[in-house]
C-alpha positions in Angstrom: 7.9 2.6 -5.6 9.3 1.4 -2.3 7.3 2.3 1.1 8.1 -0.6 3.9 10.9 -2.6 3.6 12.4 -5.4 6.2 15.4 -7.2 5.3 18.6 -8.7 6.5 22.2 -9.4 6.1 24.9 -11.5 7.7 27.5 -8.9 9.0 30.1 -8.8 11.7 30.1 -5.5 13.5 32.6 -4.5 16.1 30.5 -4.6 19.4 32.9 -1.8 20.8 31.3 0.4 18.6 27.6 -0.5 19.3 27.8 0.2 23.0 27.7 4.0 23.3 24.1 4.2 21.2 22.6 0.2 21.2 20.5 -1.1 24.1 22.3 -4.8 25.2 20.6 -7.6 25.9 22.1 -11.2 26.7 20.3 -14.4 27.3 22.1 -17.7 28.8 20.4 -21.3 27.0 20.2 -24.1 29.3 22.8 -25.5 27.7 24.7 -23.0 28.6 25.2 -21.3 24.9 24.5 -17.4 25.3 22.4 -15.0 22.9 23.2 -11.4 22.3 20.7 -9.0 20.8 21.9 -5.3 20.3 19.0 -2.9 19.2 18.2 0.3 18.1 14.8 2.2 17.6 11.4 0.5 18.4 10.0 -1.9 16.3 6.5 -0.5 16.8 7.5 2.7 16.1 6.9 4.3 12.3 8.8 7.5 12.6 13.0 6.1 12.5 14.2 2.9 11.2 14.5 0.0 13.7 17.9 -2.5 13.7 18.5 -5.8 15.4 22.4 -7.2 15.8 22.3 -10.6 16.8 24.0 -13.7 17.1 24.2 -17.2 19.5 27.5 -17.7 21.1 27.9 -21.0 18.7 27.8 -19.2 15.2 29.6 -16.2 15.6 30.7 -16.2 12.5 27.1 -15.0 11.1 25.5 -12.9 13.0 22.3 -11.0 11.5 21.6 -7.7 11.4 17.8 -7.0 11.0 16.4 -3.5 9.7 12.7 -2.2 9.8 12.0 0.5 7.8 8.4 1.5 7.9 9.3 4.5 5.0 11.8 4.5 2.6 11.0 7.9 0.8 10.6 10.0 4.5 15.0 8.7 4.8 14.9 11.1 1.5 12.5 13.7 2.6 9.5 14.1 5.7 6.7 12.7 3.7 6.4 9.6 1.7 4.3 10.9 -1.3 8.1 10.7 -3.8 8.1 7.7 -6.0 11.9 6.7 -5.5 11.8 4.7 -8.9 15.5 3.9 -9.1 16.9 1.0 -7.4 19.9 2.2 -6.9 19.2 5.7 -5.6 16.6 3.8 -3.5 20.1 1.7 -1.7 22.1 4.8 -1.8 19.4 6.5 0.6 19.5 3.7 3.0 23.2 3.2 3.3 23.2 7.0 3.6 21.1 6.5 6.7 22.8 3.6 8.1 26.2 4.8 7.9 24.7 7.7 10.4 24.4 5.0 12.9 27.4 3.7 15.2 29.0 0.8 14.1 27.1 0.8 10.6 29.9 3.6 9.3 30.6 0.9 6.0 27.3 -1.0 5.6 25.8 -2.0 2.3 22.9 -3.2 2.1 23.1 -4.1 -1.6 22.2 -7.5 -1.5 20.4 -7.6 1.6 17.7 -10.7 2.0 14.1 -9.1 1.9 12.2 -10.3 4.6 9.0 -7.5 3.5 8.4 -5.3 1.1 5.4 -2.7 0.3 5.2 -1.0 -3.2 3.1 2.1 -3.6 1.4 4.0 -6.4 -0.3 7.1 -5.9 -3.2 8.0 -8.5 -3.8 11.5 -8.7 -8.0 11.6 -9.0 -8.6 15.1 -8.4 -11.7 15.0 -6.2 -12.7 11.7 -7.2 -11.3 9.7 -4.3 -14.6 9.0 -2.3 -16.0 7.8 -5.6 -13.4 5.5 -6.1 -12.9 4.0 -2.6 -16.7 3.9 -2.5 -16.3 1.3 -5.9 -13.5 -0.3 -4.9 -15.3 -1.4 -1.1 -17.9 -3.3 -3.8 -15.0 -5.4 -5.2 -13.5 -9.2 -4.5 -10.3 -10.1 -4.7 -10.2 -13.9 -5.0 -9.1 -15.9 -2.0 -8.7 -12.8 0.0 -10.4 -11.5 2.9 -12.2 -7.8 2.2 -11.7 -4.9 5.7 -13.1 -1.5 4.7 -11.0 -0.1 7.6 -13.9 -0.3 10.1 -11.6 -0.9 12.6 -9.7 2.3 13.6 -6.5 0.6 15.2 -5.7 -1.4 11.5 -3.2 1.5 10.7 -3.1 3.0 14.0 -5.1 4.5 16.5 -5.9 8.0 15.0 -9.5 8.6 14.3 -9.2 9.8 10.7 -8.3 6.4 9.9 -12.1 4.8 10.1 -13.2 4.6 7.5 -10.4 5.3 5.2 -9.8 2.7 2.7 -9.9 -1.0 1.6 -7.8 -3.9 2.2 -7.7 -6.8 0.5 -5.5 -9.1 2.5 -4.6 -12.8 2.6 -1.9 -14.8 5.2 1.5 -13.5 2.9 -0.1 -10.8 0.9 -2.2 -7.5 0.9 -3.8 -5.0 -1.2 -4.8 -1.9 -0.3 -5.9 1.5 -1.6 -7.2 4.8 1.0 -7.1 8.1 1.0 -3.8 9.6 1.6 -4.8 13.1 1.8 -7.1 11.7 4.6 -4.5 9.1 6.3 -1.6 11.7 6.1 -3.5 14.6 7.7 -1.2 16.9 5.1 -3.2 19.1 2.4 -0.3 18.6 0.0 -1.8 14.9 -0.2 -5.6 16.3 -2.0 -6.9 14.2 -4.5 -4.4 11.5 -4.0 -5.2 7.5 -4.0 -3.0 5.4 -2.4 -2.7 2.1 -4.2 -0.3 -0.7 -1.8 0.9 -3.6 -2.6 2.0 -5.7 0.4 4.4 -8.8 1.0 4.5 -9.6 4.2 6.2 -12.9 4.5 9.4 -13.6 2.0 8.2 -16.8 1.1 5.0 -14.5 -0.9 7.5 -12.4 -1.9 10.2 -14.9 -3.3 6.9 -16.9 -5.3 6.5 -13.2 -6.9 9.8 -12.8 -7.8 10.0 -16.4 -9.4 6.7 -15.3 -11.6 8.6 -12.8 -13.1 11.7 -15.1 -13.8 14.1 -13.4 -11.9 16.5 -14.8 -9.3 15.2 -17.2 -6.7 16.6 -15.0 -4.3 15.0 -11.8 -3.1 17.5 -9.5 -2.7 17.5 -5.3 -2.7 19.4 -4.9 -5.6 16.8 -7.0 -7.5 13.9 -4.7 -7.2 12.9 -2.6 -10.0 10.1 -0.4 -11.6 9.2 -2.7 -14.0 8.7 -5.5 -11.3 6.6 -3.0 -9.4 4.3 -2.1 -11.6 3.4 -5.9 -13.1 2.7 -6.2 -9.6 0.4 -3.5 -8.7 -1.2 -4.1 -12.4 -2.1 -7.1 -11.5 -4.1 -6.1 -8.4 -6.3 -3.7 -11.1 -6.5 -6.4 -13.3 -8.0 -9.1 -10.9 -10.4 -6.1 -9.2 -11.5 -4.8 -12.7 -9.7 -1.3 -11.4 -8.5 -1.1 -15.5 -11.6 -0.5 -16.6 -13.9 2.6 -16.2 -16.0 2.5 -13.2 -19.8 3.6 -14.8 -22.7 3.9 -13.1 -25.3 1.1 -11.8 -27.6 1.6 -14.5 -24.9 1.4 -17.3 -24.2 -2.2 -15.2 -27.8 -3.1 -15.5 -27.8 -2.1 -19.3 -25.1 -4.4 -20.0 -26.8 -7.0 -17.9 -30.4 -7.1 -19.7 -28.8 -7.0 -23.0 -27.3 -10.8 -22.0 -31.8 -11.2 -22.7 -32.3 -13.1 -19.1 -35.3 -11.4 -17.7 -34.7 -12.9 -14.2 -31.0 -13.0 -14.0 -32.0 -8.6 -14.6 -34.1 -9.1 -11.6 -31.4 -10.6 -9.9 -28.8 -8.7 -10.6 -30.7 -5.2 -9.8 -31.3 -6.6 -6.1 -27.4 -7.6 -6.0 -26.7 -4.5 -6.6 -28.9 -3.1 -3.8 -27.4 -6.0 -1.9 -23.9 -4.8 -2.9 -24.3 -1.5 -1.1 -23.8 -3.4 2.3 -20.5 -3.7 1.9 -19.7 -6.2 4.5 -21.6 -8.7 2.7 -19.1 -11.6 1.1 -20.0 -13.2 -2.6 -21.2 -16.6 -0.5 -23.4 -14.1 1.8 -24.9 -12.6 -1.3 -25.9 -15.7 -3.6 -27.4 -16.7 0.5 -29.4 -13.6 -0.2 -30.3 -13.5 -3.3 -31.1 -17.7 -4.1 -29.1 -17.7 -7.2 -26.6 -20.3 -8.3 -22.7 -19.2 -7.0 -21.4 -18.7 -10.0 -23.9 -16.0 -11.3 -21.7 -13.2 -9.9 -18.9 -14.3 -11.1 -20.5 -14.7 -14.4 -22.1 -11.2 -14.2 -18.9 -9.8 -13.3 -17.2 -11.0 -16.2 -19.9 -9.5 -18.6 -19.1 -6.4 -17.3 -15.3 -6.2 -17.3 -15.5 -8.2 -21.1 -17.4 -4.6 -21.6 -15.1 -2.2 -20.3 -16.7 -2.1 -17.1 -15.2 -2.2 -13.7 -18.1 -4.6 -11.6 -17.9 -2.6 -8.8 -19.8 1.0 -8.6 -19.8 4.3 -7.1 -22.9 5.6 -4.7 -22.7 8.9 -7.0 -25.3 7.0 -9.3 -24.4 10.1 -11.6 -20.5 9.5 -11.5 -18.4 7.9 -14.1 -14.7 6.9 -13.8 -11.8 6.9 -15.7 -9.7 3.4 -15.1 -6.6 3.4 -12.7 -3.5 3.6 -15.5 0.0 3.1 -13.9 3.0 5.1 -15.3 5.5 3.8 -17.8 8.0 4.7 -14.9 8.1 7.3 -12.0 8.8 11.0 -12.8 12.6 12.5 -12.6 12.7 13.2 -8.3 13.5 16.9 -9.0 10.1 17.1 -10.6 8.3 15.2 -8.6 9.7 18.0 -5.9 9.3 20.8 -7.7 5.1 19.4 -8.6 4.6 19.2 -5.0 6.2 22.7 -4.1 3.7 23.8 -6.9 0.6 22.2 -5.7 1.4 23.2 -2.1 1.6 26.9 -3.2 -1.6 26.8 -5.2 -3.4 24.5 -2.0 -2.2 27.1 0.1 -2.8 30.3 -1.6 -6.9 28.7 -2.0 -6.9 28.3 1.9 -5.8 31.5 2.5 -8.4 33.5 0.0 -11.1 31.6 1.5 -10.1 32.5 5.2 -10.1 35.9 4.2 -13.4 35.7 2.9 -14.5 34.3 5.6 -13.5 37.0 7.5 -14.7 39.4 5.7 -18.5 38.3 5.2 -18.5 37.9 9.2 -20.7 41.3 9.9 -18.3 43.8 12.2 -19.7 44.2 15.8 
């Protein structure tokens, strides 16, 4: 449910106790007021939480303590691939964590003020997710800017990451879906599509929050499944993701039956077109001469068919729609389908490295 989180609180904390294990700093205004900053972990850093203490000299009595954490499920085990679907186990595994650190021994970070927040769904597509990310790098998401991960240092600077996804990011918000088998380096991962769902300001967040009708202030405690998943449903709605991804000429079969001989035409080179993906909707009516709003127009035929209007490169490959669950599986069997398919995942590797070995001729 939860991946990324950054929020805040206003807490006192006895500085006593954040000397032994906090790094110090102190700045002196020119009007003489002084800023302390204690900190803890790197902000750059994804593998531990990072926390900021702070306060000016003249409001003392609210100092801010800032927490980064880049993954909420790896504070519960070392990967992020559980769905932590309850709220309150969700706080329960943070305090757990905080209350490790010096100084932080009664923290609650209950109703802490969320400054970002990532959700996460993983679809399990068996060996479908090429297919998919191949369709998905031929959608729009309106008023957002399209990045199939050509640039290796979006996530990082590992090399597996080229290539990886797509993002569909705005100022405050993005929306992205990749390979996690392939961004995790970890087999347990196969066949798994990582869907995102990214606030990265509070200001998108708190308009999200006031779509839904719940309080004006975005809070931990207010975060739930049900909230989640309107969210990332809305991403599959806009993209066309809830509906089956067909082949190109199922698209073009749904296209001539609208009876416009040269809109056909037009549409069979878009969709030649569409294969370079770093093409925008304004670069592609450029190309093709049409009026703008003939995409848009063919787009909805297709998704008022069932039909997602994006496409695969397998010409020969249908797919199902993306379907989100009514809520996240009990965590015990979430661990105990893991321990599963890492046993079966496992056992494959190993019967195929001892055939290997065996059809190697003996010298």
């Amino acid at each position: 449910m939860i991946d990324t989180v950054h929020f805040e609180l206003e807490i006192k904390l006895d500085e006593n106790e954040l000397k032994s294990d906090w790094r110090r700093s102190e700045t002196t205004y020119p009007d003489q007021s002084i800023y302390v900053s204690y900190q803890k972990g790197r902000s750059n850093k994804k593998q531990s939480p990072y926390l900021r203490y702070h306060y000016r000299d003249e409001d003392i009595p609210t100092p801010k303590l800032e927490v980064q954490i880049q993954s909420v499920p790896k504070l519960f085990a070392n990967h992020n691939q559980l769905q932590l679907g309850n709220i309150d186990l969700i706080i329960l595994t943070i305090n757990d964590y905080l209350r490790t650190v010096a100084g932080l021994t009664k923290i609650n970070v209950k109703d802490a003020l969320i400054n970002r927040v990532d959700f996460f769904n993983d679809y399990d597509v068996n060996g479908h997710v090429k297919d998919y990310l191949s369709a998905i790098a031929t959608l729009e998401y309106p008023h957002r800017d399209r990045n199939i991960f050509k640039n290796r240092l979006r996530f990082g600077s590992d090399k597996n990451y080229v290539g990886n996804g797509v993002v569909f990011y705005s100022e405050n918000e993005e929306t992205v879906f990749y390979d996690k088998e392939q961004q995790s380096n970890r087999f347990i991962a196969e066949g798994l599509l990582r869907h995102e769902k990214r606030f990265t300001s509070r200001a998108s967040f708190k308009k999200a929050i006031n779509t839904h009708s719940l309080s004006s202030s975005p809070i931990l405690c207010q975060l739930n499944w049900a909230f989640v998943k309107r969210e990332l449903q809305k991403d599959l709605e806009i993209l066309g993701l809830d509906k089956s991804i067909q082949n190109r000429y199922k698209a073009v079969s749904v296209i001539i039956k609208t009876g416009n001989i040269r809109e056909c035409n037009l549409y069979k080179n878009y969709l030649l077109l569409s294969e370079h993906k770093e093409l925008s909707s304004i670069e592609l009516v450029q190309k093709l001469k049409c009026e703008p709003g003939l995409i848009r127009d063919w787009k909805k035929t297709l998704k008022e068919a069932n039909i997602c209007p994006g496409f695969a490169k397998n010409d020969k490959t249908n797919l199902p729609p993306l379907t989100l669950p009514d809520e996240p599986q009990p965590i015990l069997t979430q661990i105990k389908k893991l321990n599963r398919k890492h046993t079966r995942i496992a056992n494959s590797k190993s019967k195929t490295r001892e055939q290997e070995r065996k059809s190697k001729p003996s010298e």
